[in-house]
Each structure stands twice: as structure tokens, then as C-alpha cells.
C-alpha positions as CSV (number, residue, x, y, z in Angstrom):
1,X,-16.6,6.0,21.5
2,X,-16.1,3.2,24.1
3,X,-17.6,0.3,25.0
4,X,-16.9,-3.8,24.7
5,X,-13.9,-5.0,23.8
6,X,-12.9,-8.2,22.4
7,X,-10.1,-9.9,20.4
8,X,-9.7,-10.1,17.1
9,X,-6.9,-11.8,14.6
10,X,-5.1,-9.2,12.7
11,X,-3.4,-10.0,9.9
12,X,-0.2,-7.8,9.1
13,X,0.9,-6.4,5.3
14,X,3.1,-10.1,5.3
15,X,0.1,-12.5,6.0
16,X,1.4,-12.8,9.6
17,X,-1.9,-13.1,12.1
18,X,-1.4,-11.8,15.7
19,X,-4.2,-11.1,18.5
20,X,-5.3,-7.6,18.6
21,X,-7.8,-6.0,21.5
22,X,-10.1,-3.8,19.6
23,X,-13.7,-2.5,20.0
24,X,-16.6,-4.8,19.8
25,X,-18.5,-2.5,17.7
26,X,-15.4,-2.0,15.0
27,X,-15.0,-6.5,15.2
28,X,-18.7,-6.5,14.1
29,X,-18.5,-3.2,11.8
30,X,-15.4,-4.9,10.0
31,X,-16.2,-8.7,10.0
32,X,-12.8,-9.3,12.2
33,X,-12.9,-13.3,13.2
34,X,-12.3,-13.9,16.6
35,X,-8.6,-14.8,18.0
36,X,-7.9,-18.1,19.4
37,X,-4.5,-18.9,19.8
38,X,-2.4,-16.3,17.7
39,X,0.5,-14.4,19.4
40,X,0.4,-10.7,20.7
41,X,1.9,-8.3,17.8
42,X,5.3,-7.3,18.3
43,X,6.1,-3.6,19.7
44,X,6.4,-1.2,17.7
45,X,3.6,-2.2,15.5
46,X,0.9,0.4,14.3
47,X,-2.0,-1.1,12.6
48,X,-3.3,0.6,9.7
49,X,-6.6,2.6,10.3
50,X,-9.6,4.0,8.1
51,X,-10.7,7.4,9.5
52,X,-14.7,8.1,9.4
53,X,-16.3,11.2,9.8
54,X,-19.4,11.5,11.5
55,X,-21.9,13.6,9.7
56,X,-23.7,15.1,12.2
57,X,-20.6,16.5,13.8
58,X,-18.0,16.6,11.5
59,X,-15.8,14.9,14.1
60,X,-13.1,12.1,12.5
61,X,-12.9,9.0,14.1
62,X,-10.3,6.6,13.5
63,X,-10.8,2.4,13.3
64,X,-8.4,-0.1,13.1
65,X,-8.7,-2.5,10.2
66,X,-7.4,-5.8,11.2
67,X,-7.5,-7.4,7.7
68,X,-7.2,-5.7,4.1
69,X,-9.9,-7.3,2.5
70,X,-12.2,-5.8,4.3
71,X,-15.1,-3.4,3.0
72,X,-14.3,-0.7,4.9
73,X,-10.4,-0.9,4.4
74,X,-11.6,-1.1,0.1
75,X,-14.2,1.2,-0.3
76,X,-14.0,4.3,-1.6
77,X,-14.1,7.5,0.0
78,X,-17.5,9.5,0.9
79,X,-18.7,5.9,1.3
80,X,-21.6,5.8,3.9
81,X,-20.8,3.4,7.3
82,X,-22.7,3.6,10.6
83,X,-20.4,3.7,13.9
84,X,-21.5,2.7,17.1
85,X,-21.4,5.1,20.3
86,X,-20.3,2.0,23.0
87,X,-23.5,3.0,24.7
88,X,-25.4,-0.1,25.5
89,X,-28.6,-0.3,23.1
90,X,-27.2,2.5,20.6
91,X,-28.4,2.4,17.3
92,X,-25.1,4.4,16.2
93,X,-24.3,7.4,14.2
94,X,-24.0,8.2,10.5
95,X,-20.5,8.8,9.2
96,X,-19.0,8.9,5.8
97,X,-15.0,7.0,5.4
98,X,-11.8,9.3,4.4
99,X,-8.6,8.8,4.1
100,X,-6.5,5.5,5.5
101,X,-3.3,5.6,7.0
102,X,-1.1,1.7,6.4
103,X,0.4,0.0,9.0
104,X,4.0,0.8,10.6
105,X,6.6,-1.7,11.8
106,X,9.7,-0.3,13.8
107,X,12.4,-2.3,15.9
108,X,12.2,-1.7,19.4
């Protein structure tokens, strides 16, 4: 699942916001307001992720949350989501949400 990407302010487990290059699909999915000015992340930062499985399939696809107030980082799991494909003029495929992994900080 490719496509546009665009840049997004993530805001880490200490309210610190950074600029984070994610999919355009997951920015629009998730609500993610646009960067402007805030710094890169540091290394050795792994931003938490939802995982979504697509029903027709089964397959699990991951998707970086950049805040955690949003729906899809709350919601419970079996909820319903739709995620895009990256193919120009998609409508996108049906997928349920499972488990979420937090995000990881270590010195480099």
C-alpha cells in the first residue's frame, strides 16, 4: 500500500511534536494536521502503530498513529476502518483494527 506522501506533526508519549513523513491516505484516515515547522524526530524513535486487517485477505497492515487521541489509536478492536490501496482513484478496502504496538525511544 503505496502512494502520496506528505508530512504530518507527530506528537510523542511527552507532548513533544516532530515532523513525520507518512502516507497520505493514513494523514487523512487519522486526522494528522499538517507539519509546518516542527523538527525531524530523533533516531532511534519508533512511532507507535495500530495494525488493521484487511478482510478480504486476511493480510495485517500496520499504520502509524501520529497522535493518541486519535479514533483509530482509541477504538476498540474488531472495529471497522477502510484503508486505501495508493492507487490513484481507489475507493479502498475493508479492514477491521487489532492490536497496537506504543512507541520506542533508544539513544543512538
Amino acid at each position: 500500500m503505496a502512494g502520496a506522501m506528505t508530512h504530518v506533526v507527530y506528537t510523542d508519549d511527552t507532548g513533544t511534536a516532530y515532523r513525520m513523513r507518512i502516507a497520505q491516505w493514513v494523514a487523512t484516515l487519522t486526522g494528522a494536521t499538517a507539519a509546518t515547522t516542527e523538527p525531524n524526530p530523533p533516531k532511534g524513535l519508533r512511532p507507535r502503530r495500530r495494525y488493521a486487517r484487511i478482510t478480504a485477505t486476511g493480510r495485517e497492515q500496520a499504520i502509524v498513529i501520529p497522535d493518541v487521541g486519535a479514533t483509530q489509536w482509541t477504538a476498540a478492536e474488531g472495529t471497522a476502518v477502510t484503508l486505501e490501496t495508493g492507487v490513484f482513484g481507489s475507493t479502498g478496502v475493508a479492514a477491521t483494527l487489532q492490536g497496537r504496538t506504543g512507541e520506542r525511544k533508544k539513544a543512538i
